[in-house]
C-alpha positions as CSV (number, residue, x, y, z in Angstrom):
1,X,70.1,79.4,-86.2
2,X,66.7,80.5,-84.9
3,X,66.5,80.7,-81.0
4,X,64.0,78.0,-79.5
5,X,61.4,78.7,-76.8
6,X,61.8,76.8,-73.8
7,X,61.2,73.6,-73.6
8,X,59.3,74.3,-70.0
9,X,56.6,76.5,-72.2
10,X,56.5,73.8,-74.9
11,X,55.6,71.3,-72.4
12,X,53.3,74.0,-70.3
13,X,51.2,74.4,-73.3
14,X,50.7,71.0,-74.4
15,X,49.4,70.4,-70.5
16,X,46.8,73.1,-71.2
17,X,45.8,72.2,-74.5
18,X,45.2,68.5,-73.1
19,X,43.5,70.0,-70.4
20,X,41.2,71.9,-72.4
21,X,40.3,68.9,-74.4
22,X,39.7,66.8,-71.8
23,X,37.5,68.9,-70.1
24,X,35.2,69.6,-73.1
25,X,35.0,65.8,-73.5
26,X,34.0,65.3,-70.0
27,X,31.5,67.5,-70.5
28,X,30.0,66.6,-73.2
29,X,29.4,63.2,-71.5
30,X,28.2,64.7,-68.4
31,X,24.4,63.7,-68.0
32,X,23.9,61.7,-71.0
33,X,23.0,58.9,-68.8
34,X,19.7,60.6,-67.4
35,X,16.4,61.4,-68.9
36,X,16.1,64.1,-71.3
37,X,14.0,67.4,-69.4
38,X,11.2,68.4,-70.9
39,X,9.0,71.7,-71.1
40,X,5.6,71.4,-70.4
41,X,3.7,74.1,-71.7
42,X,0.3,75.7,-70.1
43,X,-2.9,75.0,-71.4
44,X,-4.9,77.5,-72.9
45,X,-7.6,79.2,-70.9
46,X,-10.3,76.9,-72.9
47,X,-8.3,73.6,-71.9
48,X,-7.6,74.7,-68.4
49,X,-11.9,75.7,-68.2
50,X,-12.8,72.4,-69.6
51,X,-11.1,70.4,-67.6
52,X,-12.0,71.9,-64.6
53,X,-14.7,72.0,-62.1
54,X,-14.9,74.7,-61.3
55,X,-13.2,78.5,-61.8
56,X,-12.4,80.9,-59.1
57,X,-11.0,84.5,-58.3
58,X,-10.7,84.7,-54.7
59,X,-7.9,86.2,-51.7
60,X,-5.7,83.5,-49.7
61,X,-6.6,84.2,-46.2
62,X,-4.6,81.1,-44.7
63,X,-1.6,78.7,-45.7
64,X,-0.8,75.7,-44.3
65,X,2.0,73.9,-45.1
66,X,1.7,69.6,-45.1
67,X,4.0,66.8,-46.5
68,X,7.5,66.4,-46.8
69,X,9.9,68.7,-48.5
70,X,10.1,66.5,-51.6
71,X,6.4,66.5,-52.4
72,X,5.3,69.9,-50.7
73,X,1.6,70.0,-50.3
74,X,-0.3,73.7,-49.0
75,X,-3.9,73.8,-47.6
76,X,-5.3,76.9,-48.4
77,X,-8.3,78.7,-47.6
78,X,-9.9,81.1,-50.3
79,X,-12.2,83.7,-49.9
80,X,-14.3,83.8,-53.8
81,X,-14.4,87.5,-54.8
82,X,-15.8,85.7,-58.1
83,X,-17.5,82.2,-59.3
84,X,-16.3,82.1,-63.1
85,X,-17.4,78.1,-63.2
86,X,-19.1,75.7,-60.9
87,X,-21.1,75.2,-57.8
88,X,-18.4,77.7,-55.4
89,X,-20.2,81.3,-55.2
90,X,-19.7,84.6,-54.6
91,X,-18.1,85.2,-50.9
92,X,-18.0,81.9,-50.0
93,X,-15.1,80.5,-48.1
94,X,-13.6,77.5,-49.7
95,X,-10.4,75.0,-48.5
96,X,-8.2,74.1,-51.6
97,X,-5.3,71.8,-51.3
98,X,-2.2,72.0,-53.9
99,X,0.1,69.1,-53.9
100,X,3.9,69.7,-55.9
101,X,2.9,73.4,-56.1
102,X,5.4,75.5,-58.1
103,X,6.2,79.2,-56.7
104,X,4.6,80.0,-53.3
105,X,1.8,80.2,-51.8
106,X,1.5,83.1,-48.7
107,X,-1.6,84.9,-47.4
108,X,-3.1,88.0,-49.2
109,X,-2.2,87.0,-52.5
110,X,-5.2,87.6,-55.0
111,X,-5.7,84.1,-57.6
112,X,-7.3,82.5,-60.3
113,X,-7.7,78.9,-59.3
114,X,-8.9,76.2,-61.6
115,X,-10.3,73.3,-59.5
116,X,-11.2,69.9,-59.3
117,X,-12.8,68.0,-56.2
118,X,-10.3,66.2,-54.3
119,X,-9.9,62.5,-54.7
120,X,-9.2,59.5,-52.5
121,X,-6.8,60.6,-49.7
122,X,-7.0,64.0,-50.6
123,X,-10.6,64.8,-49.5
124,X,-8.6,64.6,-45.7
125,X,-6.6,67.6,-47.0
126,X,-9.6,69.2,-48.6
127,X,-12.9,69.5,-50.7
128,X,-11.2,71.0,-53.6
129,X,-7.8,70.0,-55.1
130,X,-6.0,72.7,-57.7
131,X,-5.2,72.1,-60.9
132,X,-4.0,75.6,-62.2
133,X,-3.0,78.4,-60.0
134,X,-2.2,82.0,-61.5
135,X,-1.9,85.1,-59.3
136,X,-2.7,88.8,-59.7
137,X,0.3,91.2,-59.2
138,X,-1.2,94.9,-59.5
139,X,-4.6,93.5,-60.7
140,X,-3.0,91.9,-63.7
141,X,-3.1,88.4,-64.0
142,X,0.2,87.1,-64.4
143,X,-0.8,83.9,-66.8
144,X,-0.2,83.5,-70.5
145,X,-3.8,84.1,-71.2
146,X,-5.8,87.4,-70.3
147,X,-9.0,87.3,-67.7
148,X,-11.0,87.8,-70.6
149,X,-10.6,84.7,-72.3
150,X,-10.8,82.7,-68.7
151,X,-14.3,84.4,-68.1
152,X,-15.5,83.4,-71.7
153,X,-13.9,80.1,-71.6
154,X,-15.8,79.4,-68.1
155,X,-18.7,80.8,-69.8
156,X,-18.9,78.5,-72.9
């Protein structure tokens, strides 16, 4: 007659086992309820042109921070270094607002900005509202498109 294991570690691993189970059924429920994410994907350098108003390289010199945590909004001012698109030239000052920004927004940083005028309750905030904002780290632009095909897009 064979020896058998304990009942104690019979009944020990039946607990775990059920545990297990449970748990990856749990889970696999969790969050079926809610809507699916989604990734939204930049536009190309000729979508992001076209559809704005204008095209800017410029330098934050301030930041202001406005609206609630949940829908953060920054009011910006920009010094252009360089007009790629519309009527904002070369060393002008400009005041951009950029409602639901992603990443942040502090002073010094060097940008690519594509604009559109500011709408409705927004032209309180400022003139110009972003649509696009990519920043320069090291003098190269950190976007999935190169400078190169933002100045022709701007161009054409």
């Amino acid at each position: 007659m064979k020896p058998r294991p304990p009942w104690w570690a019979i009944g020990l691993a039946v607990v775990v086992v059920g545990l297990a189970v449970g748990g990856n059924f749990a889970t696999g429920w969790r969050g079926r309820g809610g809507t699916p994410t989604t990734t939204i994907a930049f536009p190309s350098a000729s979508e992001a042109a076209a559809a704005a108003r204008s095209v800017v390289i410029g330098d934050v010199l301030t930041v202001r921070r406005v609206g609630q945590p949940k829908e953060p909004t920054v009011v910006a001012q920009i010094r252009v270094t360089d007009s790629l698109k519309g009527p904002n030239g070369d060393g002008q000052t400009i005041l951009v607002s950029d409602k639901g920004f992603e990443g942040t927004w502090s002073e010094h940083l060097h940008v690519l900005l594509f604009l559109r005028p500011a709408e409705g309750g927004e032209t309180d905030l400022a003139p110009w509202r972003v649509q696009q904002r990519f920043e320069f780290v090291r003098g190269q632009l950190q976007a999935p498109f190169s400078e190169a095909d933002v100045r022709r897009a701007a161009a054409g």
